[in-house]
C-alpha positions as CSV (number, residue, x, y, z in Angstrom):
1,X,38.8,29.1,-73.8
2,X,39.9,25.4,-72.9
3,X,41.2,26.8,-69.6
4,X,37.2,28.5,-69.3
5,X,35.7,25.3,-70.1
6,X,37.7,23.3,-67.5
7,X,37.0,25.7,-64.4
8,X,32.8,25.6,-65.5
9,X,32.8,21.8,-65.1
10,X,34.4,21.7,-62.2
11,X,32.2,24.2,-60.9
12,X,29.7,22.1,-62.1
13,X,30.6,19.0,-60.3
14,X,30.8,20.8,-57.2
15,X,27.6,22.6,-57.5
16,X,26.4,19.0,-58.2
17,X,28.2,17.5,-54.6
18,X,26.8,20.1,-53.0
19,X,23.4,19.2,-54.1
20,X,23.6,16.0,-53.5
21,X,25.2,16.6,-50.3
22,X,22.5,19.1,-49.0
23,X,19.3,16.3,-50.6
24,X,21.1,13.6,-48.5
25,X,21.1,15.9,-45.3
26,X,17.7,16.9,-45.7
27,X,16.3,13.4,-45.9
28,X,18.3,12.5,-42.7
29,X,17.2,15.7,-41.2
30,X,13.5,14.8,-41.8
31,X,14.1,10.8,-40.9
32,X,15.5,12.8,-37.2
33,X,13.0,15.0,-37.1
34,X,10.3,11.8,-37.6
35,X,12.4,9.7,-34.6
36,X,12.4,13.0,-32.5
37,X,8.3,13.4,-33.0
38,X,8.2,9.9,-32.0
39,X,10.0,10.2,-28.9
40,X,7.7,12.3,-27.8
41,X,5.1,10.8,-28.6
42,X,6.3,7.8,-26.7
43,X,6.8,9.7,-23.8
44,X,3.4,11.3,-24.0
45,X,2.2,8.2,-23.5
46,X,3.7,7.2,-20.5
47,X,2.4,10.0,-19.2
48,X,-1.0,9.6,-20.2
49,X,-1.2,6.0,-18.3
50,X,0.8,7.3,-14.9
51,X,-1.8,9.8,-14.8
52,X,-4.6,7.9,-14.9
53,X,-2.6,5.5,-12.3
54,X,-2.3,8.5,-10.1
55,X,-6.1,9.7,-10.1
56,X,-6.9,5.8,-9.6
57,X,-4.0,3.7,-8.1
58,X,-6.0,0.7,-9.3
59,X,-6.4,1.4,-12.6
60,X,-4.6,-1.4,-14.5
61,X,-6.7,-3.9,-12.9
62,X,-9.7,-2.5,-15.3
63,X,-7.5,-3.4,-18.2
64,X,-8.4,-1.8,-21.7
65,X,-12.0,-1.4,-20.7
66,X,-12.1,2.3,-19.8
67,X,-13.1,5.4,-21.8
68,X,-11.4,8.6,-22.0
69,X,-9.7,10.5,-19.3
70,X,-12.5,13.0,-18.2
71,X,-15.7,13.6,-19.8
72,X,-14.3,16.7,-21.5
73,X,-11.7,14.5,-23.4
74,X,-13.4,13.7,-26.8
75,X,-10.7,11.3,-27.8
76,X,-10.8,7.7,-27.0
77,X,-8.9,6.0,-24.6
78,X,-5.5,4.5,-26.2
79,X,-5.2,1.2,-23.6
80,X,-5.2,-1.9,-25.7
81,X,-4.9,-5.5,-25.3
82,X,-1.4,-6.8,-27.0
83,X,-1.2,-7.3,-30.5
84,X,0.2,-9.8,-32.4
85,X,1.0,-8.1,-35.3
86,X,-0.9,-10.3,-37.6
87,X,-3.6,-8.8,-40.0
88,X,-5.6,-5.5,-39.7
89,X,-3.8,-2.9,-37.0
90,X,-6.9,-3.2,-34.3
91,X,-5.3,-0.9,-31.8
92,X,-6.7,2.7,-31.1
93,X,-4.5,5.7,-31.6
94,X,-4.5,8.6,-29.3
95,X,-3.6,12.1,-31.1
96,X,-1.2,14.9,-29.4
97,X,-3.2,18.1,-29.0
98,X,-2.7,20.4,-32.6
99,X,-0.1,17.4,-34.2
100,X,0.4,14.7,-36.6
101,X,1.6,12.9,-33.7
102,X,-0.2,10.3,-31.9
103,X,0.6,6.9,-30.0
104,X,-0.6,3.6,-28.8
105,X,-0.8,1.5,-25.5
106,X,-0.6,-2.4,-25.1
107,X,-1.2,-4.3,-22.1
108,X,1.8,-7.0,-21.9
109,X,0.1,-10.1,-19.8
110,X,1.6,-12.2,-17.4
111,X,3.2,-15.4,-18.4
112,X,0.5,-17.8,-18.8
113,X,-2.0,-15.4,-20.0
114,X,-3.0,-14.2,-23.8
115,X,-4.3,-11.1,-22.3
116,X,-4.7,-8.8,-19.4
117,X,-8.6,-9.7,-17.5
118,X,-10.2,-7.2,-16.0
119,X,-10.2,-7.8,-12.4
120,X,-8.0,-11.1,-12.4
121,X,-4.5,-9.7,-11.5
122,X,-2.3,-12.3,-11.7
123,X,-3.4,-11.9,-15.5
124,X,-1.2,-8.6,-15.9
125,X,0.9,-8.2,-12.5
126,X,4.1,-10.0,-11.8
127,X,3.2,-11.9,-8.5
128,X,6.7,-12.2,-7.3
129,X,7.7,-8.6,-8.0
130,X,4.5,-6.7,-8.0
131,X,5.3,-5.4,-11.2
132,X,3.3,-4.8,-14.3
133,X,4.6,-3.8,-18.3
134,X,3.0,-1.9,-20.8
135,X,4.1,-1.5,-24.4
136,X,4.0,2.2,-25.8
137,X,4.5,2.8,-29.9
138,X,4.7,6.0,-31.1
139,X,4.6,7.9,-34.8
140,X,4.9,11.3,-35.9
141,X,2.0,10.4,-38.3
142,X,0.1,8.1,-39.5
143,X,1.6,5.6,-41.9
144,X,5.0,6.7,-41.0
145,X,7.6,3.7,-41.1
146,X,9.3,4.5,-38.7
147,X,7.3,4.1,-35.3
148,X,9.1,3.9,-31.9
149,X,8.8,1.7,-29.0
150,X,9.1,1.7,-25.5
151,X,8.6,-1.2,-22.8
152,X,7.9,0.7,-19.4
153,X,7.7,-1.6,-16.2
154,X,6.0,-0.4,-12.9
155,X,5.7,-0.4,-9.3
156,X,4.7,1.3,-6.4
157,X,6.1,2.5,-2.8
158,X,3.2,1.1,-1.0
159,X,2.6,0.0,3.4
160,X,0.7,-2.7,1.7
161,X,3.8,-3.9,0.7
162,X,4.3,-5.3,4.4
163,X,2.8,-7.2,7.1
164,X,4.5,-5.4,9.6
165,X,5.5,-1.1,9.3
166,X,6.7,0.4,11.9
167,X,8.1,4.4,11.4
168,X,9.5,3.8,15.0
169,X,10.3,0.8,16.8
170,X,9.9,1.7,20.3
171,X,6.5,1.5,22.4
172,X,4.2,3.8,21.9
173,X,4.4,7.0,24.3
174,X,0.5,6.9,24.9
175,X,0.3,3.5,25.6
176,X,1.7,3.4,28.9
177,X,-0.4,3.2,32.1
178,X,-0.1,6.4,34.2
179,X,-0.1,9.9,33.4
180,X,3.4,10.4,34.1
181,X,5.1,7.6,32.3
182,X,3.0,8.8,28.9
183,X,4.1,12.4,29.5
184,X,8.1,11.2,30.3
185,X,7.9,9.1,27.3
186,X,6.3,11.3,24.9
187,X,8.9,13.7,25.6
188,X,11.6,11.9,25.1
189,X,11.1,9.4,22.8
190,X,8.3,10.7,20.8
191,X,9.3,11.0,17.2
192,X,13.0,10.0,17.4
193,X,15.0,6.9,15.4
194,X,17.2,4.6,17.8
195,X,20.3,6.8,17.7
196,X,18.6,9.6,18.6
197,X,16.5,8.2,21.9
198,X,19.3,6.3,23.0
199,X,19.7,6.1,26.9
200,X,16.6,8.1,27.3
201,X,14.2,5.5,29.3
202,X,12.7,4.7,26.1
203,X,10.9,0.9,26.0
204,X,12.5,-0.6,22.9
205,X,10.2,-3.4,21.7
206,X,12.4,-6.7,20.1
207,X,11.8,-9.7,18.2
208,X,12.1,-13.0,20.4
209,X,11.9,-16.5,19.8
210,X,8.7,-17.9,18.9
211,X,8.0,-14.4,17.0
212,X,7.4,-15.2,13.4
213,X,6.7,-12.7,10.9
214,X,4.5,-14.6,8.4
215,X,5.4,-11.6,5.6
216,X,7.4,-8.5,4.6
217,X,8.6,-6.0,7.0
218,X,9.7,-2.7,6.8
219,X,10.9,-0.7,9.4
220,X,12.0,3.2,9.0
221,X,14.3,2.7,12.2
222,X,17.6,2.0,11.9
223,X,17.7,-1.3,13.3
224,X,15.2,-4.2,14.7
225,X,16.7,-5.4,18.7
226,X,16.7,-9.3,18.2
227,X,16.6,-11.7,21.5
228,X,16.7,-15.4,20.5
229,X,15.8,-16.8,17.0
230,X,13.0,-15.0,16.0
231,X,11.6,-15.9,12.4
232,X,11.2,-13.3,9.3
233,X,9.8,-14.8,6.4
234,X,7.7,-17.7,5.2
235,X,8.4,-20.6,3.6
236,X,4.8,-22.0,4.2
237,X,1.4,-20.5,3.3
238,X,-1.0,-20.3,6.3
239,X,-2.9,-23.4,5.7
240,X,0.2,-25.1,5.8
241,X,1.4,-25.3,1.9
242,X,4.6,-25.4,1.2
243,X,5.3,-21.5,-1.0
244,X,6.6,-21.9,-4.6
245,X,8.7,-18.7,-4.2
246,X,10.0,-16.5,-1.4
247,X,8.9,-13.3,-2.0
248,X,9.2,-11.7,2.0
249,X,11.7,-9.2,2.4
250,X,12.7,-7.8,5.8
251,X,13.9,-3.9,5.2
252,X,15.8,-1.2,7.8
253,X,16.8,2.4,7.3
254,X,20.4,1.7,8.9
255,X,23.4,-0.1,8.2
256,X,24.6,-3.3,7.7
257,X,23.8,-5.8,9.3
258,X,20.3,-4.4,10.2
259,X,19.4,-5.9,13.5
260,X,21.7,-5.8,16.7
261,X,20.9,-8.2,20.3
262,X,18.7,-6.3,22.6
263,X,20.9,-4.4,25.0
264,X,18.2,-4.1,27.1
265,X,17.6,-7.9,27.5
266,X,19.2,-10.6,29.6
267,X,22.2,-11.9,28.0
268,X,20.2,-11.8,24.3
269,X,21.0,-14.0,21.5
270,X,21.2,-12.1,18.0
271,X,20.4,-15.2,16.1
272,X,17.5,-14.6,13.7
273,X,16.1,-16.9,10.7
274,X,15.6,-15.4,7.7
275,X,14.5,-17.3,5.0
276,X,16.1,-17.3,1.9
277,X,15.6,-17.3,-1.9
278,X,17.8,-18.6,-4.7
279,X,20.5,-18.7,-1.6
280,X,20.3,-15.2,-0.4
281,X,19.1,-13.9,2.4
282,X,16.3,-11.1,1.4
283,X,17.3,-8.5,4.4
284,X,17.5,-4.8,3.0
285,X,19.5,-2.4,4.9
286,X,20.2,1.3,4.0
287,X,15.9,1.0,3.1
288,X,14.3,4.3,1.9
289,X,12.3,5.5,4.9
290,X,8.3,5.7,3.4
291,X,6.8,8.7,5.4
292,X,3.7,8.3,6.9
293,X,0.7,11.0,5.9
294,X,-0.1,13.3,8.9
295,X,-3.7,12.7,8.6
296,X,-6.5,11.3,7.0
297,X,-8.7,13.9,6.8
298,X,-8.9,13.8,2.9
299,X,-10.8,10.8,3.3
300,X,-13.9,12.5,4.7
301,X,-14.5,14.0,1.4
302,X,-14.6,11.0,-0.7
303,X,-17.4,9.9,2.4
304,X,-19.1,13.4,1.9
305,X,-19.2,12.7,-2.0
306,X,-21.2,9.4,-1.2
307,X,-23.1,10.3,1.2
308,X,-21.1,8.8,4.1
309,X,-19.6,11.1,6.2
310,X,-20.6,11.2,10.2
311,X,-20.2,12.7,12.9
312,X,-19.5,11.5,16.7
313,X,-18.9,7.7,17.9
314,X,-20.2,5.6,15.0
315,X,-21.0,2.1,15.1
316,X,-21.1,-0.3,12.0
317,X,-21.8,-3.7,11.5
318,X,-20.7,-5.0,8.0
319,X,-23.2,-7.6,6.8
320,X,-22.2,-8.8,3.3
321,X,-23.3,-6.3,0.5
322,X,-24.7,-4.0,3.2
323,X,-24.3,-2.0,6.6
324,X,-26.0,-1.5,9.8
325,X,-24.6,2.4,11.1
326,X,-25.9,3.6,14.4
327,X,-25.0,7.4,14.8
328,X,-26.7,9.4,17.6
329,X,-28.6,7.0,18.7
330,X,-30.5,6.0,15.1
331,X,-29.3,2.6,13.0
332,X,-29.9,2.6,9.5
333,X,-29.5,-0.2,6.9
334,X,-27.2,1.6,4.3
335,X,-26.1,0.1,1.0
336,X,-22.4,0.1,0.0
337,X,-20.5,3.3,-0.6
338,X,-20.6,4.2,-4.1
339,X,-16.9,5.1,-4.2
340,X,-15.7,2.6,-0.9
341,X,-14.9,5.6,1.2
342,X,-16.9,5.6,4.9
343,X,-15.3,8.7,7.5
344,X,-16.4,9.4,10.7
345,X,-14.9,12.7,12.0
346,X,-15.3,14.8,15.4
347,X,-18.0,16.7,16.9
348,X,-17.0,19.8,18.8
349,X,-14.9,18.6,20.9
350,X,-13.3,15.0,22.3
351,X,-11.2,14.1,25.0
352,X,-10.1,10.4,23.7
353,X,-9.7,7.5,26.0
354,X,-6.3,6.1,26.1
355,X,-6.1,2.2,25.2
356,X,-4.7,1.6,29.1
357,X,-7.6,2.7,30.5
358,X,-10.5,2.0,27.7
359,X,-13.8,1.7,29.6
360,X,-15.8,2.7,25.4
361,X,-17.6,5.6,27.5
362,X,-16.2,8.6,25.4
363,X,-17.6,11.4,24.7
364,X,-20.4,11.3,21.9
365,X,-18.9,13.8,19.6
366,X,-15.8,11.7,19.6
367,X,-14.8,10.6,16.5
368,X,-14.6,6.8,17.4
369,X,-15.8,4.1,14.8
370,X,-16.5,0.4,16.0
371,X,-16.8,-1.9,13.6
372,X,-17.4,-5.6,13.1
373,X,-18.8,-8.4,10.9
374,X,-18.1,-9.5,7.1
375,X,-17.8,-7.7,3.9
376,X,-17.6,-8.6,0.5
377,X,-17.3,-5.5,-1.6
378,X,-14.4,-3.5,-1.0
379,X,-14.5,-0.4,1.9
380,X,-12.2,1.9,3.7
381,X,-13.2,3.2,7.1
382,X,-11.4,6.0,8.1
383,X,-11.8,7.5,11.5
384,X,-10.6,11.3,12.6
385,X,-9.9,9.7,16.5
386,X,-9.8,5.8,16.6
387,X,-11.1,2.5,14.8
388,X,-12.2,0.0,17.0
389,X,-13.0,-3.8,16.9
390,X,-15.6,-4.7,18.9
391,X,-19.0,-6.3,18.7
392,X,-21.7,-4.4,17.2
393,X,-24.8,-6.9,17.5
394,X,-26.6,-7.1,20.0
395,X,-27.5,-10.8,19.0
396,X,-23.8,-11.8,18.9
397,X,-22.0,-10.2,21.8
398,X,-18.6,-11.9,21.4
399,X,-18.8,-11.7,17.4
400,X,-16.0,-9.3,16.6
401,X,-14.7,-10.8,14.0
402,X,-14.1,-8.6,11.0
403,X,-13.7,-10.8,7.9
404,X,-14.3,-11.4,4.2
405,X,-16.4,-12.8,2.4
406,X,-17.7,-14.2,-1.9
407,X,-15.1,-12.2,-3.9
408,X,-11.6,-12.1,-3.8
409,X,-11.6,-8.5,-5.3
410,X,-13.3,-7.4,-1.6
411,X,-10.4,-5.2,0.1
412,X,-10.9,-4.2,3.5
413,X,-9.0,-0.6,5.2
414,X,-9.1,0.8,8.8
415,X,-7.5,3.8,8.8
416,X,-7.3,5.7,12.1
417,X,-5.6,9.1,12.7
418,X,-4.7,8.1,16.3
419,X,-5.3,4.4,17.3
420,X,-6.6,1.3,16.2
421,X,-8.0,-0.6,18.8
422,X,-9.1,-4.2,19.9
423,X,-12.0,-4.2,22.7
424,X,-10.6,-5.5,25.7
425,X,-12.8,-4.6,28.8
426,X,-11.5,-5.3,32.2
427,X,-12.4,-4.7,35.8
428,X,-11.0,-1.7,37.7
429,X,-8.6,-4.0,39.9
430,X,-7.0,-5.1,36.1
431,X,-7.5,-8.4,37.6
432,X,-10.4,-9.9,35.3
433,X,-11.7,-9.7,31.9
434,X,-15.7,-8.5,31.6
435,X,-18.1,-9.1,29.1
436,X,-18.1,-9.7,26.2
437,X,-15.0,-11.7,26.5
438,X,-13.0,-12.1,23.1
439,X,-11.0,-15.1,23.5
440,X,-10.2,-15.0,19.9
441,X,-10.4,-12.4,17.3
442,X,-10.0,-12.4,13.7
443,X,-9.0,-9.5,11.5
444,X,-9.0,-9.5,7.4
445,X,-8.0,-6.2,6.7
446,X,-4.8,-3.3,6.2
447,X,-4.8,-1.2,9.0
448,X,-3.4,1.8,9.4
449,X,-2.8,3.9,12.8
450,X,-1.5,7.8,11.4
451,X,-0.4,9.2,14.7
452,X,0.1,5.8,17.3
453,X,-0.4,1.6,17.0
454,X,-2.7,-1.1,16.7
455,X,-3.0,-1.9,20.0
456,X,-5.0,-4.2,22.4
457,X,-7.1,-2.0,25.1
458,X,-5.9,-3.1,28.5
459,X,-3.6,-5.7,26.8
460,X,-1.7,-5.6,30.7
461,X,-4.8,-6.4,32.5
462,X,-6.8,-9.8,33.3
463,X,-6.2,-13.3,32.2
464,X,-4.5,-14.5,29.2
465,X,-7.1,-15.1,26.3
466,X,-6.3,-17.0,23.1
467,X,-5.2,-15.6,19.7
468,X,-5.3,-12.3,17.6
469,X,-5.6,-13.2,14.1
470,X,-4.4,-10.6,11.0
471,X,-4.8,-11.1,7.9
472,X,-3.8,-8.3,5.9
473,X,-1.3,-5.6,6.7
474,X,-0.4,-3.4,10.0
475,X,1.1,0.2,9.1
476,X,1.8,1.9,12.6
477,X,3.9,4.7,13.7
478,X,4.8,3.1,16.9
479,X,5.1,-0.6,17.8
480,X,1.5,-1.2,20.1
481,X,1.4,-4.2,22.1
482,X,-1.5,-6.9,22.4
483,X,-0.4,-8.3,25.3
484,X,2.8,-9.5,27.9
485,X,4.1,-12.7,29.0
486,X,7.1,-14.5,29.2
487,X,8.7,-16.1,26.4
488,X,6.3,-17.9,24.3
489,X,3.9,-17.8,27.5
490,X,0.9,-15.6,27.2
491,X,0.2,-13.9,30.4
492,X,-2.6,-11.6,29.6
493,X,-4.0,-10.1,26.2
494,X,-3.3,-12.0,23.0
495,X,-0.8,-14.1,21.1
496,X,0.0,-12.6,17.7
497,X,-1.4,-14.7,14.5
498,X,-0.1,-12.6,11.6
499,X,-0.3,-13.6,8.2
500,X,0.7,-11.0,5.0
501,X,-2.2,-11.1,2.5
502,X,-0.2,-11.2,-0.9
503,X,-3.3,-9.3,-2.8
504,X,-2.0,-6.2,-1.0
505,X,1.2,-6.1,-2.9
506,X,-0.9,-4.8,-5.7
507,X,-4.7,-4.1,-5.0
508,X,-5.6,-1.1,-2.6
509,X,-8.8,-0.9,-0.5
510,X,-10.5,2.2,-2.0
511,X,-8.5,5.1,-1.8
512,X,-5.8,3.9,0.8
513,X,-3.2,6.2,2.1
514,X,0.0,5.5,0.3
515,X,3.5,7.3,1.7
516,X,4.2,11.2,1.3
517,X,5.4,11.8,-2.5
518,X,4.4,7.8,-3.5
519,X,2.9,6.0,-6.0
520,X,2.7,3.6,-9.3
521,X,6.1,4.8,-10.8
522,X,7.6,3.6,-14.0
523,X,11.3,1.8,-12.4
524,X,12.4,0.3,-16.0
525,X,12.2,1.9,-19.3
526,X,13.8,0.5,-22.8
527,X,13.4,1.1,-26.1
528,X,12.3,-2.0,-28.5
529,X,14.7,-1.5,-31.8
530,X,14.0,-3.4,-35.0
């Protein structure tokens, strides 16, 4: 009996372990499966705001004061301003489809700021990094204790990002004179990196001294050809300012040290300035190469959806709020694009000029757009041949000035599938320049050329003229020149004014091309414990 009693308690105190063993599991297995819910919650929410970044690159400038994501999503639109934790929980909670689970978003202003305002940037972005936050908590239900957090920081692969992109640093093939040298060049030195066109005729372009590149650069070549002491970077604003930080970074595809002395040139110094910041020099080799779209024909649908879609050689004169188009022969006042987007695209058929020999007699059912004046909403203009400044106005014939005006929210794009152009008429001999004479031209805009360069028509013919003012961004595939001389001497065409317009690195005209397989990404993710 004793011997009985004795093995029925100790079965009894292990029947009573294993209870309180298997209890103590179970509410750690239901604490995991709370943290796991959570997680996924988290992550559901990243999501949620990359996807809305992705339909509409500038969303975070609109803050927390969009609705849902479609009009067939009933639930409201998580995005709120950062909480303080004090009082009544005023944030809104987005629920997972057919789950306890939901989640909430929190806009994490810039330093100096309370909050993130709509349409003021420097209220959210990080204007030295072009980098934005947003805070994502997640529970498997409501009231649970045990929310999770996550801090998610992003950017974008953008050509705004630069003043100067080049895919290739040679000439353009099509920009040469004759017939011949375009056909020898195109097929030698079309479409191939320095390594690969070596010792094949090709004209390498370089950087000199007196060049300064008043912003980033990024070149997918594998090196930049250096004669002299060019400069890359700035350590003044355009006005003269001094800068409070040094944000311009000049990045290659190739190797260390990224830049070599022309070995084309004439006993070529390889001594170039680059500004620096905290003591380093901001030169990137070994760059990811950021692949130019093949075309920009996407666009014209956006124009179709508003309305603004043409065909043949279009001319418009930006006045402000609106636009004077002249299309086969008829100009119309138009109000603004609903959603920004303005295409012109071909007619039948269109044999296009090449800049060398530009006399602006093309075919009508080219699809050329000229384009002049000021702006002060913001506008792409996307053409499926080229984009060309030139004086619209019959009442200002030397007036091709595109610039901006009243808000600084006003973005202007010129994106061309093949070139975009300056006007530059010229006599038959190439010996003088004809009316209307630009002496000086001033550009406020990100230009894009798909397929070739922002070029200078005739940039080798008549006398010198003054200065070509940019202030924006130029994405080209090819270098395009805007004029010759010799050493900071202008002989004919232009001498280059480029400035980098800092509200690039994180506001878009509408619906600008950004590279193959880019966008806002999320580059940092951690989780806030405690």
């Amino acid at each position: 009996m004793i011997l009985t009693v004795m093995a029925m308690f100790i079965i009894s105190m292990f029947v009573a372990a294993s209870y309180v063993a298997v209890t103590g599991d179970m509410r750690l297995s239901a604490i995991a499966q709370d943290r796991k819910a959570s997680q996924s919650g988290a992550e559901a929410g990243a999501d949620y705001y990359l996807n809305r970044l992705r339909q509409d690159p500038d969303f975070w400038t609109k803050c927390d004061t969009l609705g849902p994501l479609d009009s067939t999503d009933p639930t409201k639109n998580p995005i709120n301003q950062l909480w303080d934790g004090e009082g009544p929980d005023p944030r809104v909670w987005r629920s997972l489809p057919n789950s306890s689970e939901e989640y909430t978003i929190e806009l994490i202003p810039a330093a100096g700021y309370d909050e993130c305002i709509p349409n003021k940037q420097e209220s959210f972005i990080d204007l030295e990094t072009g980098t934005f936050r947003i805070k994502i908590t997640a529970r498997s239900r409501k009231g649970d204790p045990r929310p999770r957090t996550l801090i998610v920081t992003y950017a974008r692969d953008s050509f705004l990002n630069y003043i100067y992109f080049t895919d290739y640093e040679n000439l353009d093939p099509a920009a040469f004179a004759s017939a011949t040298d375009r056909a020898k060049q195109t097929t030698n030195c079309a479409n191939r990196y320095r390594s690969a066109r070596a010792g094949k005729g090709c004209a390498e372009i370089q950087f000199a001294t007196g060049d300064s590149i008043n912003g980033p650069l990024h070149t997918n070549d594998e090196n930049l050809f250096i004669c002299g002491s060019p400069v890359f970077g700035r350590t003044k604003n355009q006005d003269g300012s001094s800068r409070a930080t040094l944000t311009d970074t000049v990045e290659v595809s190739g190797p260390p040290e990224g830049y070599v002395a022309n070995p084309n040139g004439s006993g070529c110094a390889n001594t170039p300035v680059i500004q620096t910041a905290g003591g380093q020099r901001k030169f990137v080799t070994r760059a990811k190469r950021l692949m130019l779209p093949s075309s920009n024909s996407e666009l014209a649908t956006y124009a179709a959806n508003s309305g603004n879609l043409y065909t043949g050689v279009t001319s418009i004169r930006l006045r402000g709020t609106v636009m004077d188009v002249t299309n086969n022969g008829t100009t119309t006042t138009k109000t603004w694009p609903t959603n920004g987007v303005l295409y012109v695209k071909n007619g039948n058929s269109c044999e296009p000029e090449f800049p060398t020999a530009a006399d602006y007699n093309e075919p009508a059912s080219c699809g050329n757009v000229y384009v002049s004046g000021t702006y002060s909403r913001p506008l792409t203009i996307a053409a499926a041949n080229d984009v060309i400044i030139r004086p619209t106005s019959s009442t200002s014939p030397t007036d091709a000035n595109i610039t901006q005006v009243g808000t600084d929210s006003a973005t202007l794009g010129l994106i061309a599938n093949n070139f975009v152009r300056v006007s530059h008429r010229v006599a038959s001999d190439c010996k003088s320049n004809l009316s209307p004479v630009l002496n000086n031209v001033t550009i406020e805009a990100a230009i894009l050329a798909l397929q070739h360069s922002f070029i200078v028509d005739n940039h080798n013919c008549g006398p010198a003229l003054s200065k070509l003012t940019v202030n924006g961004a130029i994405v080209q595939k090819y270098r395009g020149p805007v004029g010759t001389g010799s050493g900071a001497s202008i002989a004919t065409g232009y001498a280059k004014n480029y400035w980098y317009d800092d509200r690039f690195r994180f506001r878009s005209p509408p619906y600008f091309l950004v590279p193959d397989e880019s966008a806002w990404n999320p580059v940092r993710t951690h989780e806030v414990v405690g």
